[in-house]
C-alpha positions as CSV (number, residue, x, y, z in Angstrom):
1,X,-27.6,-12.6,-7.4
2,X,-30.3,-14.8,-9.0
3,X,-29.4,-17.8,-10.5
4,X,-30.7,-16.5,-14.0
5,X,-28.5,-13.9,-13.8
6,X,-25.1,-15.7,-12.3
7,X,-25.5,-17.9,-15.9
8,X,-25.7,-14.9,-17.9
9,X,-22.5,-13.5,-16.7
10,X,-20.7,-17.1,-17.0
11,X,-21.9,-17.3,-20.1
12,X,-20.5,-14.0,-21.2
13,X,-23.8,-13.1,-21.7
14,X,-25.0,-8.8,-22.1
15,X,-26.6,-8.0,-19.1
16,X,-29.0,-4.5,-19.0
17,X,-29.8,-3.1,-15.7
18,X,-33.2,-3.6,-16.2
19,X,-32.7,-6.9,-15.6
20,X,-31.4,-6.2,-12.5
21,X,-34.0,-4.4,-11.6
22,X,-32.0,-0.9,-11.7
23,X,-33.7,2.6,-12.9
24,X,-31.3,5.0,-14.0
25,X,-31.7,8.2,-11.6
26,X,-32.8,11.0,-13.5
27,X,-34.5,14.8,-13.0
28,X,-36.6,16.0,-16.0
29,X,-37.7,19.1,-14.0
30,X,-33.5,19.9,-13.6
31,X,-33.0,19.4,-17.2
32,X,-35.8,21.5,-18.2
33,X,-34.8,24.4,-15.8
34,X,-31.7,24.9,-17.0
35,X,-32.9,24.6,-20.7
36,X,-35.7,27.6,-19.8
37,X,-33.4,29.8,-17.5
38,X,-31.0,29.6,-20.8
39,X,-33.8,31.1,-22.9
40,X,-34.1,33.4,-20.5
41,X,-30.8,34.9,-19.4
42,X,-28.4,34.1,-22.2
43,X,-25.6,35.6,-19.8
44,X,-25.7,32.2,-17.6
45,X,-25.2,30.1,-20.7
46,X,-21.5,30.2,-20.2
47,X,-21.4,28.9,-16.7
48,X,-23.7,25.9,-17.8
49,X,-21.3,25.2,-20.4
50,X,-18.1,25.0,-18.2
51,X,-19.7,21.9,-16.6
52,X,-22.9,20.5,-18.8
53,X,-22.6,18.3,-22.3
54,X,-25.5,17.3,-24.7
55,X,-24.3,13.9,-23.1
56,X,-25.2,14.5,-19.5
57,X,-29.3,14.9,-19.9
58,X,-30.6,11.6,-20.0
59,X,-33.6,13.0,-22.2
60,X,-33.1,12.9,-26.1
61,X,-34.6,16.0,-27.0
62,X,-33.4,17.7,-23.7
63,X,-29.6,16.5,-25.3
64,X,-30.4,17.8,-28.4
65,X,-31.5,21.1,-27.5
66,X,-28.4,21.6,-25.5
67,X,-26.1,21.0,-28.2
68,X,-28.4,23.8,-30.4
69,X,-27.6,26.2,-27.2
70,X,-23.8,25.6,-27.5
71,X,-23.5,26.0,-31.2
72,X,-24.9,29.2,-31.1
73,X,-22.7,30.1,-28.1
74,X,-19.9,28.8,-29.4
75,X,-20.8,30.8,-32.8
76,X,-21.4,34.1,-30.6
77,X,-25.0,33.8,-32.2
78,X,-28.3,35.5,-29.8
79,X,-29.4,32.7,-28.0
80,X,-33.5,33.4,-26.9
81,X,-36.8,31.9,-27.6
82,X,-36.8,32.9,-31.5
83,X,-32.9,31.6,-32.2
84,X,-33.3,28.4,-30.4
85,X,-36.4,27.7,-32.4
86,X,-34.7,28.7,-35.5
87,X,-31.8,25.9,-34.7
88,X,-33.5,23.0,-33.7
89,X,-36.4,23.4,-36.3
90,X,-33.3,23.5,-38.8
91,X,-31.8,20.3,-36.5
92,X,-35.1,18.3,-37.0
93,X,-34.8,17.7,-33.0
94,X,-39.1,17.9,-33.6
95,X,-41.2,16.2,-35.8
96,X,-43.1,19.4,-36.0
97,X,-42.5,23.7,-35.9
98,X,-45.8,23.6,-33.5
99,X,-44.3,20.6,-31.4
100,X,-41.0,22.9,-31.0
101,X,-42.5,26.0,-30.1
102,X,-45.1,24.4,-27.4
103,X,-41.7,22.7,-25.6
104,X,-39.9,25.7,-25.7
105,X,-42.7,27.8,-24.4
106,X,-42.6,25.1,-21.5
107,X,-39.2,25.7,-20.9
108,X,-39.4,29.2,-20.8
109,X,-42.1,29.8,-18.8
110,X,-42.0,26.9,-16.0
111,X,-38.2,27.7,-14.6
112,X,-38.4,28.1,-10.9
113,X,-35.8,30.4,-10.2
114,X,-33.1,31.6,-12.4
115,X,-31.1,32.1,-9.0
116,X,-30.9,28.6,-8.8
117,X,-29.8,27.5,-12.0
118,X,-26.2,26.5,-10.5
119,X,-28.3,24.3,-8.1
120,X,-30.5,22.9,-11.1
121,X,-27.0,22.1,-13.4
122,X,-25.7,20.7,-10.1
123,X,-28.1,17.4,-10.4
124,X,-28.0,17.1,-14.1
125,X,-24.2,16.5,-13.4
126,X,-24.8,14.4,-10.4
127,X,-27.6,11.8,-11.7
128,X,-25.0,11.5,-14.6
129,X,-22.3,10.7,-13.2
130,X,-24.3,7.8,-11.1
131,X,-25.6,6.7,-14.6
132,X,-22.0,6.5,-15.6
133,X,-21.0,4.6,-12.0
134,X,-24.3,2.4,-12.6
135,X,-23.4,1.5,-16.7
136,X,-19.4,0.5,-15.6
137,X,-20.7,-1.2,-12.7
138,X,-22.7,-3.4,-15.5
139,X,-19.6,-3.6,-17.7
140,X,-17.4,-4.7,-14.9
141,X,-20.0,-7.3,-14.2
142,X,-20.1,-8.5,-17.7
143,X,-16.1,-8.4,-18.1
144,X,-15.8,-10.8,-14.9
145,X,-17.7,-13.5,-16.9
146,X,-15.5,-13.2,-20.2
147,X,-12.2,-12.7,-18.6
148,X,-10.2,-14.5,-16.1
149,X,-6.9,-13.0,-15.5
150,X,-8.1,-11.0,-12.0
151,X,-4.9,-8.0,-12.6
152,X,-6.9,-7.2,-16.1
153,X,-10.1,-7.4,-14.2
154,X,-8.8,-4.9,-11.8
155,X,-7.6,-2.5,-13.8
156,X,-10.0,-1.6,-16.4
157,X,-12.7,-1.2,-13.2
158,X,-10.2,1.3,-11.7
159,X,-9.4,2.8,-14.8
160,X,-13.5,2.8,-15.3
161,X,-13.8,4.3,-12.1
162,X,-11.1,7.1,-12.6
163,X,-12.5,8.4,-15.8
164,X,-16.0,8.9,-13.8
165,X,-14.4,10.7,-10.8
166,X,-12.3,12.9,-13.6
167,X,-15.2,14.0,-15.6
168,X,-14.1,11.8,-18.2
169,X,-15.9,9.7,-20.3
170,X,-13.6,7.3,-22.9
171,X,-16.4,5.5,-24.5
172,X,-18.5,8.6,-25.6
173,X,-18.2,10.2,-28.8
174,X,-17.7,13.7,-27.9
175,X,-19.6,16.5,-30.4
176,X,-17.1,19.1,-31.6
177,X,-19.1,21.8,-30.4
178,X,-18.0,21.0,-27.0
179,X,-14.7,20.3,-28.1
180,X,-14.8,23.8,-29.5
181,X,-16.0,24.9,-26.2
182,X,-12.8,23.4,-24.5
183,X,-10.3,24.4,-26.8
184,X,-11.6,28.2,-26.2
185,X,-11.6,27.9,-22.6
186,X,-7.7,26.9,-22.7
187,X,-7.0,29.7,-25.2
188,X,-8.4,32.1,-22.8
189,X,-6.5,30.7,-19.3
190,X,-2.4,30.1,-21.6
191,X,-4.0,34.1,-23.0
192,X,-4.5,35.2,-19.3
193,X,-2.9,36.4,-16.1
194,X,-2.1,33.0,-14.7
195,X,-1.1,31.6,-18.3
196,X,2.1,29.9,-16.7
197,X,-0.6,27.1,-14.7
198,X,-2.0,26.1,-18.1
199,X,1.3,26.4,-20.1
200,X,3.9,23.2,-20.7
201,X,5.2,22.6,-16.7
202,X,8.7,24.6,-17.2
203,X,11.8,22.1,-16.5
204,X,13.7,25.2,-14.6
205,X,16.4,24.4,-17.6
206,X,15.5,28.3,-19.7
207,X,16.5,27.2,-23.2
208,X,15.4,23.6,-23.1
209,X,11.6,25.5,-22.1
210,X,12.0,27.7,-24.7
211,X,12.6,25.2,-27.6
212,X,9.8,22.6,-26.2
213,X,7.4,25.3,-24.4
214,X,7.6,23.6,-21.0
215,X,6.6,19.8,-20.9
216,X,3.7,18.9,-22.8
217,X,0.6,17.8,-20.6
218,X,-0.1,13.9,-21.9
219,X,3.2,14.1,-23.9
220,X,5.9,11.2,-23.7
221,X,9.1,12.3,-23.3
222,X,11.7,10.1,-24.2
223,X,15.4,10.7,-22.1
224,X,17.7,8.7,-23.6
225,X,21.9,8.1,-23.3
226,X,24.2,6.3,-22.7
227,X,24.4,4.7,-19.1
228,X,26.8,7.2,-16.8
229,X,25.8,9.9,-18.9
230,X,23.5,11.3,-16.5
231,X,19.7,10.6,-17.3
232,X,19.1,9.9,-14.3
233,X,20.3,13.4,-12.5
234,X,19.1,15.2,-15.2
235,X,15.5,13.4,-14.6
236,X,16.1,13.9,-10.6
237,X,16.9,18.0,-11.5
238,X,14.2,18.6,-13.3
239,X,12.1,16.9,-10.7
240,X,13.6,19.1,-7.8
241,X,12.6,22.0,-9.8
242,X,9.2,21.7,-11.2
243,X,8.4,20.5,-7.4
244,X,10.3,23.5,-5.6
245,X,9.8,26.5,-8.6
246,X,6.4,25.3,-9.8
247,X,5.1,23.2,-6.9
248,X,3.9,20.3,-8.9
249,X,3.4,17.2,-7.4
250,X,6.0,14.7,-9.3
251,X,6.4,11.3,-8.7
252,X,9.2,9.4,-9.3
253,X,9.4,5.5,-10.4
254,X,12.9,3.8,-10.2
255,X,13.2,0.3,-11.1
256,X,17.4,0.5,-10.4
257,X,17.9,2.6,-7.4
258,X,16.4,2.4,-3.9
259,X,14.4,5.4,-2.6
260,X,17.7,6.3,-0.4
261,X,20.0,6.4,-3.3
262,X,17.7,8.7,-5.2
263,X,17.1,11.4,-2.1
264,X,20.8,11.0,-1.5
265,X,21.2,12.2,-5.1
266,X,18.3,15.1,-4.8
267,X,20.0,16.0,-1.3
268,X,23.4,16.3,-3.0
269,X,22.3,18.2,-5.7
270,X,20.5,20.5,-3.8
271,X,22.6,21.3,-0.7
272,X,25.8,21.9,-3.2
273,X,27.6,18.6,-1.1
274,X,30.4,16.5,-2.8
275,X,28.7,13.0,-3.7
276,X,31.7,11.5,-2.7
277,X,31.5,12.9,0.8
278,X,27.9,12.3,0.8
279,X,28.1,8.3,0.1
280,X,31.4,8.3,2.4
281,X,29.8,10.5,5.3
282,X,32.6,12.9,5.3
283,X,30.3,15.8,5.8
284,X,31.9,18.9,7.6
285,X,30.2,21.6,9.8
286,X,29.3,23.8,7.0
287,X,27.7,20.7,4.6
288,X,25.6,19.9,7.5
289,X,24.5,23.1,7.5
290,X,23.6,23.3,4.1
291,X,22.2,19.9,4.5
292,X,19.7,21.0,7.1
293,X,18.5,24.1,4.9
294,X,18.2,21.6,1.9
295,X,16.1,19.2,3.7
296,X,13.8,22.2,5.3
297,X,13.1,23.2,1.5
298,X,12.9,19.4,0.1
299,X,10.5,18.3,2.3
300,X,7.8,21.2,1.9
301,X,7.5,19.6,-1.9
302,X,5.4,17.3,-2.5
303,X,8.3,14.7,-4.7
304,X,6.7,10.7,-4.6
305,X,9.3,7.7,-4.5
306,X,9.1,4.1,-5.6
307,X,11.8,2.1,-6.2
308,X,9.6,-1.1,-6.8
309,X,11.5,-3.5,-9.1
310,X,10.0,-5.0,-12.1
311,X,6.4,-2.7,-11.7
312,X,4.1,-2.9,-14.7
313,X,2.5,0.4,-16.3
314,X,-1.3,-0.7,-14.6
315,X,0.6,-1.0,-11.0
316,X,2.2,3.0,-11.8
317,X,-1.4,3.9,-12.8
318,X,-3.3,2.5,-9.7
319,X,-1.0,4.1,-7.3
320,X,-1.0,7.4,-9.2
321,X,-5.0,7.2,-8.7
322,X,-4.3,6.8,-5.1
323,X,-2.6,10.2,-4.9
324,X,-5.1,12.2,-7.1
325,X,-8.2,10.4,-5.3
326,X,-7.1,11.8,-1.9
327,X,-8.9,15.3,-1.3
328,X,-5.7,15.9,1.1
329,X,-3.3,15.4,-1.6
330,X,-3.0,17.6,-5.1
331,X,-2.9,15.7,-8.3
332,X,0.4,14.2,-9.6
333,X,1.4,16.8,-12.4
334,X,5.1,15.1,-13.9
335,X,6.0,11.3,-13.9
336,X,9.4,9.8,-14.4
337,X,10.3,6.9,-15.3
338,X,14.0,5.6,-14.4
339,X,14.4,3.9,-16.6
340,X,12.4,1.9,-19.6
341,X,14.5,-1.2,-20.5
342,X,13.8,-2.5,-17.2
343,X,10.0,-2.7,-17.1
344,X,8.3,-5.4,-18.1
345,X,4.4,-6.1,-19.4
346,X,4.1,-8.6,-16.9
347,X,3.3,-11.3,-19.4
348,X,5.6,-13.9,-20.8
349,X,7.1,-13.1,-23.9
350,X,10.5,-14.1,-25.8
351,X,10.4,-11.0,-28.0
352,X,12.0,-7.7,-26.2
353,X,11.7,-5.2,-28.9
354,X,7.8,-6.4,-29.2
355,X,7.5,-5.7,-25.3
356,X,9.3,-2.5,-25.0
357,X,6.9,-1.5,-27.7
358,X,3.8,-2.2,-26.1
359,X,5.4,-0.1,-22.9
360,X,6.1,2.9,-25.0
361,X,2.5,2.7,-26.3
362,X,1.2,2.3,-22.9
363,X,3.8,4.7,-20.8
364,X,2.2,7.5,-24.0
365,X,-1.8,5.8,-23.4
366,X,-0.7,6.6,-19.8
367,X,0.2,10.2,-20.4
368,X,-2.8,10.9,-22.1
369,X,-5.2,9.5,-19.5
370,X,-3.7,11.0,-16.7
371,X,-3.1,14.5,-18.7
372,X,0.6,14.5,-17.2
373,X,3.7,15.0,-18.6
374,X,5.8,11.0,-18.3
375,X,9.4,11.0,-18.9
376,X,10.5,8.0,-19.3
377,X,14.7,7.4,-19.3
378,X,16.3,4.6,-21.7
379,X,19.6,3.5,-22.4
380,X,21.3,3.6,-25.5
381,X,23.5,0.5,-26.3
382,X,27.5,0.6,-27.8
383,X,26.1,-0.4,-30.4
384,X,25.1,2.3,-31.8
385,X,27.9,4.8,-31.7
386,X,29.9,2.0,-33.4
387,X,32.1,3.6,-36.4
388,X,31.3,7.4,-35.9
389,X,33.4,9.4,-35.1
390,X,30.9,11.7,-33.6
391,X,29.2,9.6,-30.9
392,X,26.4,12.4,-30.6
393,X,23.0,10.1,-30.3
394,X,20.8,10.5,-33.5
395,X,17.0,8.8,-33.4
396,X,18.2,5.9,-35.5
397,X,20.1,5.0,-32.3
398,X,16.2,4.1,-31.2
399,X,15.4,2.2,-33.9
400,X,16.3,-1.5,-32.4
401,X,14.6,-0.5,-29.2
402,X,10.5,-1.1,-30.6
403,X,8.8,1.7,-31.4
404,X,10.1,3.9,-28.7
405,X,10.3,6.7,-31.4
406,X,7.3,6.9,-32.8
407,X,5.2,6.4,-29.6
408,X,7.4,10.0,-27.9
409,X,6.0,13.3,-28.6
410,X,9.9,14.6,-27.6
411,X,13.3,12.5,-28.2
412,X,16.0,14.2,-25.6
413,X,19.6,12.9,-25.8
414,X,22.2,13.9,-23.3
415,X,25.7,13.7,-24.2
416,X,29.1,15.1,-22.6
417,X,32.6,14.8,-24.8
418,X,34.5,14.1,-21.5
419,X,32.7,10.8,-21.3
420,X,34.8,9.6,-24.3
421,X,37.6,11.9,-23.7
422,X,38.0,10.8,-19.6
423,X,38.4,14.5,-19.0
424,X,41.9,14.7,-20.8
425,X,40.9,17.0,-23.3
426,X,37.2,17.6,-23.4
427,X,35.6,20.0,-21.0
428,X,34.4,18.4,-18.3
429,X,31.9,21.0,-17.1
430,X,29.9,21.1,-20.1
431,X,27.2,19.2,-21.2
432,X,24.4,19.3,-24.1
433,X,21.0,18.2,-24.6
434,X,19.9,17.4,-28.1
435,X,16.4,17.5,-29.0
436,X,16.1,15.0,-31.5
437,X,12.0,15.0,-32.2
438,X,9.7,17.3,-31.2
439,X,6.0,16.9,-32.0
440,X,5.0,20.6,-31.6
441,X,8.2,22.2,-32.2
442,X,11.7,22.6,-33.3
443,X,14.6,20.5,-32.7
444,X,18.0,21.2,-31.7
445,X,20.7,21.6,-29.4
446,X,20.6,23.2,-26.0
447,X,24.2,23.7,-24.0
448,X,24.6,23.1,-20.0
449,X,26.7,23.0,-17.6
450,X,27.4,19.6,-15.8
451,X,28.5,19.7,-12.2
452,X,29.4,16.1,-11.7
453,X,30.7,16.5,-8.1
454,X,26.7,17.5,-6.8
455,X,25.7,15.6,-9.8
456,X,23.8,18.5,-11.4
457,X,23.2,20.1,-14.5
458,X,23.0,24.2,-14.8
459,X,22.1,26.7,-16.9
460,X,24.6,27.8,-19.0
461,X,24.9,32.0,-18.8
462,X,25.5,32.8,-22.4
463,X,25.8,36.5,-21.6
464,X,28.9,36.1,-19.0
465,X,29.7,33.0,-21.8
């Protein structure tokens, strides 16, 4: 690097490509195709806007005259020579009505091919996204000479990087028209045939889906109880079924139990074998059996462990990006979280409530980034079923514990009487799940059935009830 331009990035100093003697790649003659075959054909328009933006032609007007195409798509308006003229006379995208119809004219009558549009939106997509890859590649350069802590550093260039490769661009203002565009597009596929791949990811648990819809895609879900409850088989069931019933990649973060503990527990639950005899190896002939068929199914999933202590939300996101940027691999679709009060920022801080904050407002930042579903498990302390004589959870139990409330989309409690009652007189096979907040639906309480000896939760059968 000249020695001009080391001081201007020690200095904190703006750089602009030009500088560094960069062009940003460009094709006029691709932009203008696809604006001409649109006159054209109006019947390709909506292929073009499954994949184009105003955003992505690096000409103004080009932009401009885009945006005019989608409105009137989006408005089921004609779109032709005499429309489009119409809408971006009325836009002001030209100085003048003759300037307008001489460009258009051009458009119209110098497209190549209209059988090659898909090949002419193709490069207007492509010399994009390198403009995107070229402008973070000059942010990241300007960030190394204003900030020193290298983790930071690290992860807003990934993160940079992962919003390119997504199709995702966090810095632009997005027009509503395309926004409009989107939001149709999503009615039609949760409308269609294969509505249950667009639809909340169903937990396999019927009336818990039926109150929240399935799990919201960038939604925080919030598990919450008290320890030996069973968050964390409840969080392990639900993983074992959206990865074996839906065949959604999940993966799994527990900063308490080791990798083996947790499969032991998903191996349990699965194969129907007593957890005692499972931690003891007292397996007979038949659990074996049942063992085998388990693992046969298990392993055909595609379930991610970590049981890395003390890992920060940036460390989760980096090796979530891993997965999803592996062509072998599909996308992660659920993350868990087991369990909240044990992660840390990884800065120094005296104030706990502060920090568990600023991971609940990450952990739902998360979520929305990676457009996945995160449950994340947290205790609930004695505390707060002190002088009640129902010990139910309500969200006020939350409210010592940051702003773990606010930040979650859904508030799930788990409770069982036979915790308090040691069996003697509550019913030791049942089990509810209270749904305490719910940002797109109602609340309530759904009943289960708690199998403690495969450490399980069922369905409860209201109709043989």
């Amino acid at each position: 690097m000249p020695a001009n331009n080391r001081s201007a990035v020690s200095g904190g100093l703006n750089l602009s490509l030009e500088s560094l003697g960069v062009n940003l790649p460009y094709s006029m003659e691709a932009e203008q195709a696809v604006l001409g075959a649109a006159i054209l054909d109006a019947d390709i328009i909506p292929k073009m806007v499954e994949t184009l933006r105003p955003e992505m032609f690096y000409a103004r007007q080009n932009g401009e005259i885009f945006s005019e195409i989608v409105r009137l798509f989006t408005g089921s308006a004609p779109v032709d020579f005499v429309t489009l003229l119409a809408a971006v006379q009325d836009a002001a995208v030209f100085e003048t009505e003759d300037a307008a119809k001489v460009y258009l004219t051009q458009l119209a009558e110098t497209v190549p091919s209209l059988s090659h549009t898909d090949t002419y939106v193709k490069i207007i997509a492509e010399k994009y996204r390198v403009r995107q890859l070229m402008n973070a590649a000059k942010t990241i350069l300007e960030q190394t000479g204003e900030e020193t802590d290298a983790d930071l550093l690290l992860e807003s260039a990934e993160q940079k990087i992962y919003e390119i490769r997504s199709g995702r661009d966090s810095t632009a203002l997005t027009p509503i028209s395309s926004v409009i565009i989107d939001t149709y597009a999503h009615l039609q596929e949760i409308s269609g045939p294969n509505k249950d791949k667009y639809l909340g990811i169903p937990t396999g648990f019927n009336y818990l889906d039926t109150m929240l819809t399935g799990l919201g895609r960038s939604d925080l879900i919030i598990l919450a109880a008290r320890p030996g409850m069973g968050k964390t088989s409840f969080a392990l069931n639900i993983a074992t079924n959206v990865a074996k019933k839906q065949n959604v990649p999940v993966a799994v973060f527990s900063l308490e139990m080791t990798k083996d503990q947790l499969v032991s527990r998903i191996l349990s639950s699965e194969a129907a074998i007593d957890s005692q005899a499972f931690r003891t190896g007292g397996l007979s002939t038949a659990d074996w059996e049942d063992l085998a068929r388990a693992s046969e199914v298990l392993a055909k999933t595609h379930i991610y462990l970590d049981d890395t202590s003390n890992i920060t939300i940036p460390e989760m996101k980096a090796k979530i990006r891993r997965i999803n940027q592996d062509p072998a691999r599909p996308d992660i679709g659920l993350l868990i979280i087991d369990y909240l009060q044990l992660m840390s920022t990884g800065k120094r801080t005296e104030n706990r409530v502060q920090e568990i904050s600023e991971i609940t407002r990450n952990l739902k930042i998360m979520a929305k980034e990676l457009n996945v579903p995160v449950i994340a498990l947290s205790q609930l302390s004695l505390s707060a079923e002190k002088n009640r004589t129902d010990h139910r959870p309500v969200l006020s139990d939350l409210r010592d514990s940051g702003s773990i409330e606010q930040d979650a989309d859904v508030v799930l409690f788990l409770y069982r009487d036979a915790y308090y009652d040691n069996g003697e007189e509550a019913d030791a096979t049942t089990a509810e799940c209270i749904v305490a907040k719910n940002r797109h639906g109602e609340v309530g309480k759904v009943d289960l059935g708690w199998d403690g000896a495969h450490t399980r939760f069922t369905n409860v059968d209201y109709a043989h009830g």
